[in-house]
C-alpha positions as CSV (number, residue, x, y, z in Angstrom):
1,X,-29.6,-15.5,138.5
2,X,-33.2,-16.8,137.5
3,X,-34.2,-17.5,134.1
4,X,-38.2,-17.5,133.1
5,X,-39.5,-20.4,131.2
6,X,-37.2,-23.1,129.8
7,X,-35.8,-25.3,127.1
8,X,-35.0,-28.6,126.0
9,X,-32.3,-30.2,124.1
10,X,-32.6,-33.5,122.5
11,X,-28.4,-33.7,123.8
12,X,-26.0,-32.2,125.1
13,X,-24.7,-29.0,123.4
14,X,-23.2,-25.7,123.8
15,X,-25.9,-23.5,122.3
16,X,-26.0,-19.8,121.1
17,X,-28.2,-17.8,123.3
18,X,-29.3,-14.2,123.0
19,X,-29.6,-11.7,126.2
20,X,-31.3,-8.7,125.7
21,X,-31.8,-6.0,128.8
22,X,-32.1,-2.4,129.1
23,X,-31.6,-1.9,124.7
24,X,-28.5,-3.9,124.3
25,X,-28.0,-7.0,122.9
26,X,-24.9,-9.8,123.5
27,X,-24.8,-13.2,122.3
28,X,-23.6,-15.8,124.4
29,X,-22.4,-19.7,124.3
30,X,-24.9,-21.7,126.8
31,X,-23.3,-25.1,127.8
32,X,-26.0,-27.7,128.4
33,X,-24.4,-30.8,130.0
34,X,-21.3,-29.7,129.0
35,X,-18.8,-26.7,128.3
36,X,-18.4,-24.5,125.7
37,X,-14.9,-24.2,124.2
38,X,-14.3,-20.5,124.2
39,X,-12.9,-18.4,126.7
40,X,-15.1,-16.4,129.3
41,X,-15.2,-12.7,128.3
């Protein structure tokens, strides 16, 4: 999986992230340097 461009965090987080493909629309946690707490769906 590839992602275009990138981002920065000041530290590390588990940050909300927005996918969008093909009209539909799911948001998901993204751990940065470390994990998020919730289980994987």
């Amino acid at each position: 999986m590839a992602f275009v461009g990138g981002t920065w965090v000041a530290q590390a987080a588990c940050v909300p992230l927005v996918v969008r493909s093909n009209g539909q629309e799911n948001r998901v946690n993204l751990g940065i340097g470390v994990a998020c707490d919730e289980p994987r769906r």
